[in-house]
Steps between C-alpha positions, in 0.01 A plus 500: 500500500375153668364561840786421754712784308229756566480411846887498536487854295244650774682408740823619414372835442326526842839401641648775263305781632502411846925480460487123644797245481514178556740324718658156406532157782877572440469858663283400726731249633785694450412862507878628434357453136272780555526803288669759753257750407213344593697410834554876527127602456425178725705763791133695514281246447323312853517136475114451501449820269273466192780549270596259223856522591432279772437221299925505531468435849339167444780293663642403844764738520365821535628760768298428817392849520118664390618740284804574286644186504769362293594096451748275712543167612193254534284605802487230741465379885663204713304368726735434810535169655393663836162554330431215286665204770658350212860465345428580151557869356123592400550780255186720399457683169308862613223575265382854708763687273314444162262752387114401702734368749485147319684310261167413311585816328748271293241172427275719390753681303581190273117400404407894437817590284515146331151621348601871432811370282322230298171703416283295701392791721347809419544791748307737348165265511572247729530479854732215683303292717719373810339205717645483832532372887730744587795753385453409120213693387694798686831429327251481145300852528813700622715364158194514329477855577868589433457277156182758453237216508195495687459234733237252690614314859287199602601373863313372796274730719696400813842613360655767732322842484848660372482289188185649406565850627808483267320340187243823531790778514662303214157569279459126445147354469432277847304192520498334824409098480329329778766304772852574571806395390410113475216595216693480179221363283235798574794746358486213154110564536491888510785454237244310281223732542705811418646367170108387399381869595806688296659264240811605326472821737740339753795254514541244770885474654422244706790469748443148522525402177712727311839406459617856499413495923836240577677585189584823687618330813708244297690832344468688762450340857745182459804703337432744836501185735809390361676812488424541841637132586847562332523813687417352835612199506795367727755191424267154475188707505253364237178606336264267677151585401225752441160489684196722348152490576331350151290805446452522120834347501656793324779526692573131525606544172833636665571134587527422124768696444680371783461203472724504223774702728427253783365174390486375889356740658134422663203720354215448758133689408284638808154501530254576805445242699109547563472487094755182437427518105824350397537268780169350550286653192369709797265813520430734783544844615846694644658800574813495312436771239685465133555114552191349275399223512187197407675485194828448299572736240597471190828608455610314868786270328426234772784266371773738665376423802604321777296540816186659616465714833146634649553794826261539717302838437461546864861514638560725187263767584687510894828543308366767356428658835811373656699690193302786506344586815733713760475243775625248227808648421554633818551154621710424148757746623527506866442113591587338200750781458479425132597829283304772529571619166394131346205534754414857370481362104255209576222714389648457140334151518103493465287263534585224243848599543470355825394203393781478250772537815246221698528246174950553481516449859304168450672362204835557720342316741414235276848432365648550820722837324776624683723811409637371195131528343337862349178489427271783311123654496356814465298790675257567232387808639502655878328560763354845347265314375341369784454700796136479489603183565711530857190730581274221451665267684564774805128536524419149485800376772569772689885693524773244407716486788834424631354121636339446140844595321682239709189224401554597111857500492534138691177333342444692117872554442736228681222275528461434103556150412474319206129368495269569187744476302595205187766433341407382146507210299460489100110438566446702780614807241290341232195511697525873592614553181150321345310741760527798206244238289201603743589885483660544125366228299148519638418840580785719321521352157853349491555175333599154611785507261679814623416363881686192404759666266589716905587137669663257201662772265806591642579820283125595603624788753836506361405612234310810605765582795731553099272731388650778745705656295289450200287765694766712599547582069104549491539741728813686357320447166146655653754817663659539193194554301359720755814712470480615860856296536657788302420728823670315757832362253 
């Protein structure tokens, strides 16, 4: 028995004893294709519980409930004009119903399980070592732990205090690099250092390298965009464009798939405007937590797209307050008389999400969008995970008030416009595209063929977006052989 088989044999008896199945991209898009008895036992189960069943609620359209839930329709928000001052539907995808309250739950999914299936991960020796500025390294030890694999989370030190508070009641090992979100290349370093110290002993899933991270979003995230598009949508309304933060560009992958639904549509990436990497090679220091940045990662597919936005970190930390804080949403709903339902939900966007609504509103500025134009991004995560966060900022500024809800709504809101932001050119996406040399080729081992293979080859990321369902039979294959399919057919 050659060595991959031995590793694939270990680890299809740990997920023997330990009764775990494996769900596919096509259930997790569509979870009708569920088994209904492991919907039934889901009717017990909390959505954040250490269970392996909840690997099954890996998708967008779980119940909006903590415990118990069953599947629907796609959850989702519109962002009324009355909030966002322009024309344009803004639709937003709402990660806080995913297990963690994220949906890094499903990119780490695809580099972890990816592993398990092929026997190029080890669960009974190895432990799954998940770099990370923000929800990713949460999203890796909780599947790690349902997958029954020890895990290691390497994130900044000034990540929000509920990160690591969750990471430590998770049983993951914690090490906190120095900076914030901005300092990617100290997590490479302490990356470096750990592989040196313990070998073989630990496998890198790199979220911004492994193509796993946007092959979920391209199966998952782009099917629920358009789904929620043909749903929506009213006579002449059109799919317009997507804007995400770039992040580790996982769920940018999204735009691949629709770009082949939508060819036209306008995919615009968002970056912090005190750390401009894409737009002026830029470094610095912000606030935005989960957005990345000072480099461009590896699996970013650069060529599909069209324009670059940067928001300002400090009108998005007000919105925070002005969405969260009771003076904020008091003056939502009884001056700007704008739902108080709506108002009530806006805590289902976070910090980054934020950002995500600031970026749509200014590429429907940009085009000069009217009603006839939908455009979609997602709330990665809520604001659960940051109210350490509003506390901060309450004891640094004092009670938010009635007067600074009126200045946030008319300056951070209605006052967006459409600077820092490019549309590109061919070259101007070659150069950012060339940025992943001083990053991948220099300090992470890639090669210059590969690196050039991403820009000329045109079936480059084609042909790993195929490979979907090729997964989907290693994964029936792997549940098959584990026989714990038998219990749930």
């Amino acid at each position: 028995m050659d060595t991959k088989e031995r590793v694939l044999e270990n680890t299809i008896q740990r997920c023997r004893e330990r009764h775990i199945i494996l769900p596919t991209y096509k259930q997790m898009r569509n979870p009708e294709h569920i088994p209904q008895k492991i919907k039934d036992k889901l009717a017990n189960i909390g959505l954040w519980d250490l269970n392996s069943l909840n690997l099954f609620r890996i998708t967008w359209k779980n119940e909006p409930r903590d415990f118990g839930g069953k599947f629907g329709d796609v959850n989702y928000l519109e962002i009324p004009s009355e909030l966002t001052g322009v024309k344009a539907r803004i639709i937003v995808l709402i990660g806080k119903y995913f297990p963690t309250g994220a949906h890094k739950v499903g990119a780490t999914f695809g580099p972890l399980v990816e592993k398990l299936v092929t026997g190029r991960f080890d669960p009974t020796c190895q432990k799954a070592l998940w770099p990370s500025t923000g929800n990713y390294c949460r999203g890796g030890a909780y599947d790690s732990y349902l997958l029954g694999c020890e895990s290691i989370a390497v994130l900044p030190q000034g990540m929000s205090p509920e990160r690591f508070d969750w990471l430590h009641k998770v049983g993951a090992e914690v090490f906190a690099t120095p900076g914030s979100e901005s300092n990617v290349k100290e997590i490479y370093d302490k990356v470096k250092v750990l592989k040196a110290e313990r070998g073989d002993g630990i496998v890198n899933l790199n979220q911004f390298e492994e193509i796993g991270n946007p092959m979920w979003h391209y199966a998952v995230t782009g099917p629920a965009m358009e789904e929620v598009y043909n749903q929506t949508k009213k006579p002449n309304q059109r799919f317009s464009g997507v804007f995400l933060t770039q992040g580790s560009a996982g769920t940018l992958g999204s735009t691949d798939y629709l770009r082949e639904k939508f060819p036209h549509m306008k995919v615009c990436a968002g970056e912090a405007v005190q750390c401009p990497t894409l737009l002026e090679n830029g470094y610095g220091e912000h606030r935005i937590e989960g957005i990345g940045d000072k480099h461009v990662p590896w699996i970013h597919n650069i060529r599909n797209m069209d324009l670059v936005g940067a928001i300002d970190d400090n009108p998005n930390i007000r919105l925070m307050r002005l969405f969260n804080e009771p003076a904020g949403r008091e003056y939502l709903k009884k001056e700007l008389h704008i739902d108080a339902a709506l108002v009530d939900k806006l805590g289902l966007l976070g910090i980054s999400s934020i950002a995500n609504l600031m970026g749509s509103i200014k590429l429907a500025k940009y085009y000069e969008m009217d009603e006839n134009d939908m455009l979609f991004t997602v709330a990665t995560d809520s604001m659960d995970m940051y109210q350490s966060r509003l506390a901060e900022e309450k004891q640094k500024h004092g009670e938010f008030t009635n007067r600074d809800a009126a200045v946030s709504f008319n300056s951070d809101l209605l006052g967006l416009n459409i600077d820092h932001m490019l549309e590109m050119t061919y070259y101007q996406k070659k150069r950012m595209h060339n940025l992943k040399y001083f990053t991948w080729i220099e300090q992470q081992g890639k090669t210059v063929e590969e690196l050039n293979a991403q820009w000329y080859d045109e079936n480059y990321w084609k042909s790993r977006y195929a490979k979907v369902q090729e997964w989907d039979d290693e994964i029936n294959a792997f549940n098959e052989r584990t026989g714990v399919s038998k219990e749930y057919n």
